[in-house]
mmCIF file as gemmi writes it, N, C-alpha and C atoms, coordinates in Angstrom:
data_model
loop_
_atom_site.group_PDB
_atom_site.id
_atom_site.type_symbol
_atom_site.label_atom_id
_atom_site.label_alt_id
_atom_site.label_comp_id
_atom_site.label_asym_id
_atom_site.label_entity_id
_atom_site.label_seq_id
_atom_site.pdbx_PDB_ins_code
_atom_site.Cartn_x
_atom_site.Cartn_y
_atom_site.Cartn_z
_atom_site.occupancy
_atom_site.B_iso_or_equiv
_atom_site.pdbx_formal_charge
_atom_site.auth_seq_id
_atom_site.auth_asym_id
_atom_site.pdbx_PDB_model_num
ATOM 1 N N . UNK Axp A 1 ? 25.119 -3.143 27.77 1 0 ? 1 A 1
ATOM 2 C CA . UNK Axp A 1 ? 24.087 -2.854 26.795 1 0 ? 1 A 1
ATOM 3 C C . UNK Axp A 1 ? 24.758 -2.394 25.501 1 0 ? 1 A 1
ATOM 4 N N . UNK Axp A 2 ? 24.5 -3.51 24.617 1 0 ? 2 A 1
ATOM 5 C CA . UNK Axp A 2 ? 25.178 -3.112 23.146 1 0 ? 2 A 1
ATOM 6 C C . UNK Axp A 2 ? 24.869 -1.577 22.497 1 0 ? 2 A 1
ATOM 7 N N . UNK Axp A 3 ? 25.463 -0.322 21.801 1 0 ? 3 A 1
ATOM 8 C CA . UNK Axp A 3 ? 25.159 0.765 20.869 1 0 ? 3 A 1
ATOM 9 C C . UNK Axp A 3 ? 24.998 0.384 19.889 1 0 ? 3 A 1
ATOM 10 N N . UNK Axp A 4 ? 24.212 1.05 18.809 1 0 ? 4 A 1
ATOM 11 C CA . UNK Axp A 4 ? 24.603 0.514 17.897 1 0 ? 4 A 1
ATOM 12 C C . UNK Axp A 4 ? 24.225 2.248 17.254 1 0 ? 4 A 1
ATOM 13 N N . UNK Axp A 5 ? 25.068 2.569 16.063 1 0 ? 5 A 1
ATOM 14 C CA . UNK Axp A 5 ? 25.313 4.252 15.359 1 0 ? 5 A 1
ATOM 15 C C . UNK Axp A 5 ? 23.658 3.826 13.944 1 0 ? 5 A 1
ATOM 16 N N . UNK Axp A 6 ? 22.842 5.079 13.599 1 0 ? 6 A 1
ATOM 17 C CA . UNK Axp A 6 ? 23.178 5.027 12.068 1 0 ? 6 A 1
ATOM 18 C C . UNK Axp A 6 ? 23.897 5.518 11.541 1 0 ? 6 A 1
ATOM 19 N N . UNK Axp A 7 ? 23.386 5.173 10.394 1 0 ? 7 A 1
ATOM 20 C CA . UNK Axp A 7 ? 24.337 5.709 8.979 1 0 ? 7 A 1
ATOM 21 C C . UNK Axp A 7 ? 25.051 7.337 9.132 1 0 ? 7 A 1
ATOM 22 N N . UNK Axp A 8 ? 24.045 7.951 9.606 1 0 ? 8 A 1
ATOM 23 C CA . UNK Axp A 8 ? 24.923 9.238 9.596 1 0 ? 8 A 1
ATOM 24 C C . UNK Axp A 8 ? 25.6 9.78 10.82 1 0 ? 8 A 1
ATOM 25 N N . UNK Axp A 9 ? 25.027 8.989 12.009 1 0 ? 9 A 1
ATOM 26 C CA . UNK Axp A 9 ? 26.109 8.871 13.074 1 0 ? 9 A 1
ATOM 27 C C . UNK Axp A 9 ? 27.43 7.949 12.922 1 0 ? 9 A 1
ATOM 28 N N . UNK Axp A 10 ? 27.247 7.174 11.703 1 0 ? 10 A 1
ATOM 29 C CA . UNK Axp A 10 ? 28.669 6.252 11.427 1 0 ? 10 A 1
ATOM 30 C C . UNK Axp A 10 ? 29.706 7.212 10.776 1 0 ? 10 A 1
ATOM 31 N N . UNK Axp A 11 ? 28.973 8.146 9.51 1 0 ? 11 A 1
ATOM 32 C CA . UNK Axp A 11 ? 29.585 8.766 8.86 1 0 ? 11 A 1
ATOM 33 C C . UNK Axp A 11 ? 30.191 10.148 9.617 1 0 ? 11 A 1
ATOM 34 N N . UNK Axp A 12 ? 29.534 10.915 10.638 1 0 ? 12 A 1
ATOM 35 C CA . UNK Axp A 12 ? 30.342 11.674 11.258 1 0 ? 12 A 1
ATOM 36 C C . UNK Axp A 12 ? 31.385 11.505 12.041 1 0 ? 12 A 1
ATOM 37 N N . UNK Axp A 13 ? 31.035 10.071 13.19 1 0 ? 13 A 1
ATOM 38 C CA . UNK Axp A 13 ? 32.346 9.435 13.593 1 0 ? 13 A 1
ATOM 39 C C . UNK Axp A 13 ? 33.358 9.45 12.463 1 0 ? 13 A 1
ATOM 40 N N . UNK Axp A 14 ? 33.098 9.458 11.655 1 0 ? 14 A 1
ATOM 41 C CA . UNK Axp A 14 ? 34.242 8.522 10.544 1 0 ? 14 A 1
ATOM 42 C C . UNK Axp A 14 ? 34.975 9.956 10.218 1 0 ? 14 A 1
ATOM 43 N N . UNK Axp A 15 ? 34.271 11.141 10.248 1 0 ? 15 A 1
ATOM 44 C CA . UNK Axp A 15 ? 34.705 11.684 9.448 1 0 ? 15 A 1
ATOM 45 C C . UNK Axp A 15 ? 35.303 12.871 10.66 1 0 ? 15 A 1
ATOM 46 N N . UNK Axp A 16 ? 35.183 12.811 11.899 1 0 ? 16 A 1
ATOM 47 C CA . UNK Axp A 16 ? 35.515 13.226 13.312 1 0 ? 16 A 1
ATOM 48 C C . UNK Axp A 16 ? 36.961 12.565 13.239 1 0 ? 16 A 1
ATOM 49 N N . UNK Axp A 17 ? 37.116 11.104 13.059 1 0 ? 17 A 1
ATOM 50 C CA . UNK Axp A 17 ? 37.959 10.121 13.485 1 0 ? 17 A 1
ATOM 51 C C . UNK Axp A 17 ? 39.479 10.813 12.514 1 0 ? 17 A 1
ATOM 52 N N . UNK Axp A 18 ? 39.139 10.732 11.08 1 0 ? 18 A 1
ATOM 53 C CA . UNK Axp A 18 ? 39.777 11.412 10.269 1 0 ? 18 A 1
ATOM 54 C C . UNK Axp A 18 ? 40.362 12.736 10.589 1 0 ? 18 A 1
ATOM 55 N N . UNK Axp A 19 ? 39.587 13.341 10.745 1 0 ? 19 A 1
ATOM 56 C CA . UNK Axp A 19 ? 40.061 14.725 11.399 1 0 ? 19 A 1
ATOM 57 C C . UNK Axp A 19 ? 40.875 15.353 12.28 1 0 ? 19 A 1
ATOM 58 N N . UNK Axp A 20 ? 41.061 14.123 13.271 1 0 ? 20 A 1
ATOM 59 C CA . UNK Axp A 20 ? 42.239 13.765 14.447 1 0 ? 20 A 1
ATOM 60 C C . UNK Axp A 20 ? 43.246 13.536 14.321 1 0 ? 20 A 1
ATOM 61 N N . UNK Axp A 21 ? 43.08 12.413 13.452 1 0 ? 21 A 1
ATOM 62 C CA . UNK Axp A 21 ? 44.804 11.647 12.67 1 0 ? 21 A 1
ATOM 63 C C . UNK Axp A 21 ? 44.94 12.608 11.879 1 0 ? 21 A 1
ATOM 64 N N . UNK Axp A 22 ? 44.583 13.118 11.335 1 0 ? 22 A 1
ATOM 65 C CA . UNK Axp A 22 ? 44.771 14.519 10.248 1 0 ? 22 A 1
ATOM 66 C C . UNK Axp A 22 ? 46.138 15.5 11.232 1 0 ? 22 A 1
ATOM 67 N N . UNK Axp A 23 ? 45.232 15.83 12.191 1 0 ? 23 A 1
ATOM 68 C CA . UNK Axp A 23 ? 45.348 17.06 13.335 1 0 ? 23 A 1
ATOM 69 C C . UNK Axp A 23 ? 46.547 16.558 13.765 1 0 ? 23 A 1
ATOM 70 N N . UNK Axp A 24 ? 46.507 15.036 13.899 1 0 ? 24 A 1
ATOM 71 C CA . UNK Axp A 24 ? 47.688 14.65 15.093 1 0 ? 24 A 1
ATOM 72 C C . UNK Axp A 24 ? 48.978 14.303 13.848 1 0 ? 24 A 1
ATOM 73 N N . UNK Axp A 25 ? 49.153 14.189 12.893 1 0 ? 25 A 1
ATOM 74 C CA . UNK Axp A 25 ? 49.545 13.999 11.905 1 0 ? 25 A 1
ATOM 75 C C . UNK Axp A 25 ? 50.362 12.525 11.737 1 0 ? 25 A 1
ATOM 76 N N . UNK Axp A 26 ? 48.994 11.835 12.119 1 0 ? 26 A 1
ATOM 77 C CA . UNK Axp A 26 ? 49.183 10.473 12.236 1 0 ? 26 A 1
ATOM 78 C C . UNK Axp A 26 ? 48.748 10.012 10.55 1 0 ? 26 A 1
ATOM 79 N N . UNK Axp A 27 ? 48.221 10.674 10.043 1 0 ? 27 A 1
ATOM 80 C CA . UNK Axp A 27 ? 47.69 10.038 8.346 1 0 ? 27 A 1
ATOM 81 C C . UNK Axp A 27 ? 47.342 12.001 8.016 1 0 ? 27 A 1
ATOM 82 N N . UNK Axp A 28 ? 47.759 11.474 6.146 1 0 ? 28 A 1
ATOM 83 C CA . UNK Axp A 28 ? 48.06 12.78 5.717 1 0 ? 28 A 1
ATOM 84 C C . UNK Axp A 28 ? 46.67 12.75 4.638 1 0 ? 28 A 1
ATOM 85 N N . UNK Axp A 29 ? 46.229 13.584 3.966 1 0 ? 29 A 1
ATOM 86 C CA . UNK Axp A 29 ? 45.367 13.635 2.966 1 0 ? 29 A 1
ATOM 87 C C . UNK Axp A 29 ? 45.672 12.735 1.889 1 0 ? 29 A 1
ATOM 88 N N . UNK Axp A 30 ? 46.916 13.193 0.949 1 0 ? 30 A 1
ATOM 89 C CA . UNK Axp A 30 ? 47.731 12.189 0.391 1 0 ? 30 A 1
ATOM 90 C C . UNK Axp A 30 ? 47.303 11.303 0.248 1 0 ? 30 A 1
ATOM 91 N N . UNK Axp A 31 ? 47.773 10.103 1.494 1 0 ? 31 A 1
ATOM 92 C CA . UNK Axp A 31 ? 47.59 9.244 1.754 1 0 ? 31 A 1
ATOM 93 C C . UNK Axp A 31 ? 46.564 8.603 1.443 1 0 ? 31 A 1
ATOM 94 N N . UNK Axp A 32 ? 45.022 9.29 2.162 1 0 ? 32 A 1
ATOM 95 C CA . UNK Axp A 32 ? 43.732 9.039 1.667 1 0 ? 32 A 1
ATOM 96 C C . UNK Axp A 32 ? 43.856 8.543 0.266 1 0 ? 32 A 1
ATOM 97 N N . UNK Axp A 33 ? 43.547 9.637 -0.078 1 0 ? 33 A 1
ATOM 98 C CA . UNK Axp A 33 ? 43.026 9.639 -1.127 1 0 ? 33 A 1
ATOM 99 C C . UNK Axp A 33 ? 44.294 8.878 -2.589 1 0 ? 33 A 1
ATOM 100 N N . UNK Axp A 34 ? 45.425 8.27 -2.161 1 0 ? 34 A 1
ATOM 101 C CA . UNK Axp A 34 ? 46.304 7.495 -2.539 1 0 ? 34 A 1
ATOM 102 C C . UNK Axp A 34 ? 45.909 5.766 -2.477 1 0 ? 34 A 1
ATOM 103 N N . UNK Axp A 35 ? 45.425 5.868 -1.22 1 0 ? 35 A 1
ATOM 104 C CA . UNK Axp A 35 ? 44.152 4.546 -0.54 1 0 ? 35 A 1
ATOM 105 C C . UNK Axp A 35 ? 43.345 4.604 -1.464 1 0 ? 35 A 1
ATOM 106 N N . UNK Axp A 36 ? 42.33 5.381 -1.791 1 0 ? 36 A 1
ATOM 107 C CA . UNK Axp A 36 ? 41.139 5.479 -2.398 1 0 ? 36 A 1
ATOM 108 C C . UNK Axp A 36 ? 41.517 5.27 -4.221 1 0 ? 36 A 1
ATOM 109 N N . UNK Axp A 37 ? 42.577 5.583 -4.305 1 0 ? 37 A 1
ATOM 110 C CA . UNK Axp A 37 ? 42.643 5.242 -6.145 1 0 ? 37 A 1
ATOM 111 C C . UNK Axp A 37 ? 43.054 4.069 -6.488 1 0 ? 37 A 1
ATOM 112 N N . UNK Axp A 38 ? 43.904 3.526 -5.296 1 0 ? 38 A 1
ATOM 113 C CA . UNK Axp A 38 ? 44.388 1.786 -5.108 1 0 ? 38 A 1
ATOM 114 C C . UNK Axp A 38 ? 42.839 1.029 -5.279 1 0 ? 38 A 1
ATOM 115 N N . UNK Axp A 39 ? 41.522 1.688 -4.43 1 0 ? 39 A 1
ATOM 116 C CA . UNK Axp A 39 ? 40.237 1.327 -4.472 1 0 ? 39 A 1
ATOM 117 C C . UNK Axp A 39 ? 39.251 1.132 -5.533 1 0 ? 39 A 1
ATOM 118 N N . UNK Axp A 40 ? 40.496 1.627 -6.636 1 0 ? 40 A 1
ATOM 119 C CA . UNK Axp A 40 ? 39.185 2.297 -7.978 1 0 ? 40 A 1
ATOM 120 C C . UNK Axp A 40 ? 37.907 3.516 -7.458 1 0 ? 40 A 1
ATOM 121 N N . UNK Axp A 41 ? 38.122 4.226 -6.75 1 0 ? 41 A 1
ATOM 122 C CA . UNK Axp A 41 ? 36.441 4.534 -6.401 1 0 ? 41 A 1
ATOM 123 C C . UNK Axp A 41 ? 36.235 5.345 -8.001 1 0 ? 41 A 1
ATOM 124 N N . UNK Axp A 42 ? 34.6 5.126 -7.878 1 0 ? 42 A 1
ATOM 125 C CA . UNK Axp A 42 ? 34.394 5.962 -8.819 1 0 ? 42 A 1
ATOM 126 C C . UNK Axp A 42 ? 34.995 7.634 -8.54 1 0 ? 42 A 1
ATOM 127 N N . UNK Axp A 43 ? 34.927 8.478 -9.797 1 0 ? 43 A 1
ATOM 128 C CA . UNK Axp A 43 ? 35.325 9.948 -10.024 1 0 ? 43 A 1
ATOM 129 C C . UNK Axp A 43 ? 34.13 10.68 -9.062 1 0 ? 43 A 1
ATOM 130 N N . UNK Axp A 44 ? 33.161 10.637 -8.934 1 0 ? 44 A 1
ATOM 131 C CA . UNK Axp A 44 ? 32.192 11.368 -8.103 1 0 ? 44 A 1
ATOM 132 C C . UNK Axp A 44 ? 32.499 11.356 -6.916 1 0 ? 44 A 1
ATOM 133 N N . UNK Axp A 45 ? 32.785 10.309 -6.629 1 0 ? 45 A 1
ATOM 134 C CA . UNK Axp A 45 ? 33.165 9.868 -4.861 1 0 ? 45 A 1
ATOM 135 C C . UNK Axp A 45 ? 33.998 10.695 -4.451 1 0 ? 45 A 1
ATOM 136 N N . UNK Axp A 46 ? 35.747 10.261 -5.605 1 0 ? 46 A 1
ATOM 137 C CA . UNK Axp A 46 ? 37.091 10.944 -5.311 1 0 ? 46 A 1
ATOM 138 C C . UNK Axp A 46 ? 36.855 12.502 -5.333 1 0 ? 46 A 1
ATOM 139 N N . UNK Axp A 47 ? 36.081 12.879 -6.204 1 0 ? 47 A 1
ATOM 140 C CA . UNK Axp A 47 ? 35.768 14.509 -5.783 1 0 ? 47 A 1
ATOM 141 C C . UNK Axp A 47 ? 35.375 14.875 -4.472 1 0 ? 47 A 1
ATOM 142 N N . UNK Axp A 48 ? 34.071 14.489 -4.508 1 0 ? 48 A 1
ATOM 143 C CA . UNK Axp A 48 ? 33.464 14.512 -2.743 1 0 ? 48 A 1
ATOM 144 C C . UNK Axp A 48 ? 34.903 14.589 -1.46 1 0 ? 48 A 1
ATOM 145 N N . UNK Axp A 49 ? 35.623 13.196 -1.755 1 0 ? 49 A 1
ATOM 146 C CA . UNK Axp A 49 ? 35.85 12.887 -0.558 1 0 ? 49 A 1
ATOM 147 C C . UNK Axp A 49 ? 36.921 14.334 -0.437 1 0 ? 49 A 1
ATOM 148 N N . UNK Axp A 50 ? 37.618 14.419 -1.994 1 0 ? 50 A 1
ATOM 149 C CA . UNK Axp A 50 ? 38.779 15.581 -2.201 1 0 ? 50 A 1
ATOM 150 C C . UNK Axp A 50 ? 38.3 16.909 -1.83 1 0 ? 50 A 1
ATOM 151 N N . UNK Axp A 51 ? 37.339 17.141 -1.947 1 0 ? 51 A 1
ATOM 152 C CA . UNK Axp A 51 ? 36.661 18.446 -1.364 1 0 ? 51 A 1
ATOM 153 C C . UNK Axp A 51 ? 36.674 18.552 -0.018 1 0 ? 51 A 1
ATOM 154 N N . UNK Axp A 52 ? 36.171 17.045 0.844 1 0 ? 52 A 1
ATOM 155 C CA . UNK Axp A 52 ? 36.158 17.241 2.132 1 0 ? 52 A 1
ATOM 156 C C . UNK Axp A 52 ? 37.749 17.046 2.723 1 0 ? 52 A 1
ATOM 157 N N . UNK Axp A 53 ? 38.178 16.606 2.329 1 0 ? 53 A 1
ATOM 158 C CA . UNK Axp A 53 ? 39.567 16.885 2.775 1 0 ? 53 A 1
ATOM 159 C C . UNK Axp A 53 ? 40.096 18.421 2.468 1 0 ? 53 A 1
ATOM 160 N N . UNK Axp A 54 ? 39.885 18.431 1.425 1 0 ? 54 A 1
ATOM 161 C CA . UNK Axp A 54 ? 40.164 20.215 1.549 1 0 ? 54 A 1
ATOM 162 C C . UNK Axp A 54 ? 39.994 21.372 2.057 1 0 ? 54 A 1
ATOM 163 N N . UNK Axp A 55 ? 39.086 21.315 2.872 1 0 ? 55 A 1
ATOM 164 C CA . UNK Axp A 55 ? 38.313 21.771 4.094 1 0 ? 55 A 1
ATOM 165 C C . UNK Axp A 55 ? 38.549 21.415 5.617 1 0 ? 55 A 1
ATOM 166 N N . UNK Axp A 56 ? 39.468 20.441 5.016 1 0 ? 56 A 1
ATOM 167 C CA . UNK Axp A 56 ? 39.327 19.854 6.734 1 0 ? 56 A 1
ATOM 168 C C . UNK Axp A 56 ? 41.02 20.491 6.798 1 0 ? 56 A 1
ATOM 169 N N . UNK Axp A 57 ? 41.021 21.029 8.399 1 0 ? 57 A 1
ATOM 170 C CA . UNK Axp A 57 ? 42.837 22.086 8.969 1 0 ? 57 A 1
ATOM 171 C C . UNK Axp A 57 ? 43.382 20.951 9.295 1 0 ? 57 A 1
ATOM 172 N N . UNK Axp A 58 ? 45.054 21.127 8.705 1 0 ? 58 A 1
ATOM 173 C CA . UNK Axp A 58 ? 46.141 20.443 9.244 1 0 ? 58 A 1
ATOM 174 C C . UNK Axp A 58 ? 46.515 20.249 10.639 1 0 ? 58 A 1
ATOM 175 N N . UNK Axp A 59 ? 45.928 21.206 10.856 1 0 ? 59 A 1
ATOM 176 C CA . UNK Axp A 59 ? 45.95 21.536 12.348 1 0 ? 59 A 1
ATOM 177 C C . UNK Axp A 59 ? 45.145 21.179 13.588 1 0 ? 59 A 1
């Protein structure tokens, strides 16, 4: 029987998923957000996402 997430069950996975590789120090913040300027994102976004990374433990 197929699952299927919404939107804000996609976005907490996503942002759970992150949090791991973070933890396990498989991908660094850096990185992200090094990804994300290669992306162009807009300046609103890169704040957001920079905030939530800033919050989120190395650990």
């Amino acid at each position: 029987m197929p699952m299927s997430l919404n939107k804000q069950e996609l976005l907490l996975f996503a942002v759970t998923a992150i949090r791991c590789l973070i933890a396990k120090g498989l991908l660094s913040k850096e990185d992200i957000m090094a990804d994300l300027a290669r992306q162009n994102i807009d300046l609103e976004t890169a704040f957001k996402i920079h905030a939530l990374l800033k919050e989120t433990p190395e650990k």
